[in-house]
N, C-alpha and C positions, 0 to 999 in steps of 0.2 A: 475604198473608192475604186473599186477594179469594173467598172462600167464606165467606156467612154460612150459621150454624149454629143451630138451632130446637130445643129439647126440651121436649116436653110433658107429660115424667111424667121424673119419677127414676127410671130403669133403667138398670140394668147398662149396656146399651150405650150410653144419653148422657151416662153419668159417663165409660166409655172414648173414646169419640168424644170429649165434653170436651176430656180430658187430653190423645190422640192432637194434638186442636189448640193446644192451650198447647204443646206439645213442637215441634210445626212451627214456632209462628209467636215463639217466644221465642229469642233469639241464644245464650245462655247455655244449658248443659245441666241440666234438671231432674237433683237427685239424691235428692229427697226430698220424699213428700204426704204430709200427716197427711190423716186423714179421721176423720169419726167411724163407730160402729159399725155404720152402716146396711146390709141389706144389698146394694144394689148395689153395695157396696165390698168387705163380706168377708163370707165363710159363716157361719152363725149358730155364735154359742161350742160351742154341741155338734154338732156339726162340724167344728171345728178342729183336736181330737186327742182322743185313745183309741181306745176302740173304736167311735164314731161317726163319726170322722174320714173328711172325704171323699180319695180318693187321690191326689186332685189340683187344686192352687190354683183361685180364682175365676178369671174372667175379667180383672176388674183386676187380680186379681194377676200374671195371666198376661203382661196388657202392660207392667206395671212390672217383670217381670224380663226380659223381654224388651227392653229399652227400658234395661236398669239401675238403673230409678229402687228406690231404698229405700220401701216401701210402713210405714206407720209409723199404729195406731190411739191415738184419744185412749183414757183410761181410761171405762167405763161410768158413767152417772151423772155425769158432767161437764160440765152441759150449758154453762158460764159458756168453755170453749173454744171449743165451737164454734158456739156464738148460740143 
């Protein structure tokens, strides 16, 4: 792990980049992130399914199926999960 890594705003890409680096520098295989609702993590609930659904996963989503990881949200309103 000889790259440090700097984010200066919650976006998509430094939640990916993040995770990209826990998966590198960890021995063991990620199989599962909880995260909460934010969006840099998952598309807003009315985008997830019906007929607003977008037709294809987030970006994080993207890398955690790619990657295999189980991508997993806390329930809304819950804020004692995730601080």
């Amino acid at each position: 792990m000889g790259q440090v890594l700097h984010w200066s705003a919650a976006t998509t890409e430094a939640a990916v980049a993040f995770l990209a680096a826990i998966v590198e520098a960890v021995p063991n295989r990620v199989h599962t992130v909880l995260t909460d609702n934010g969006i840099q993590f998952a598309d807003l609930p009315k985008n997830r399914q019906g007929p607003t659904a977008l037709p294809w996963p987030s970006l994080f989503d993207r890398f955690c199926l790619l990657h295999g990881i189980e991508h997993r949200l806390i329930k809304p309103s819950h804020p004692w999960i995730s601080g």
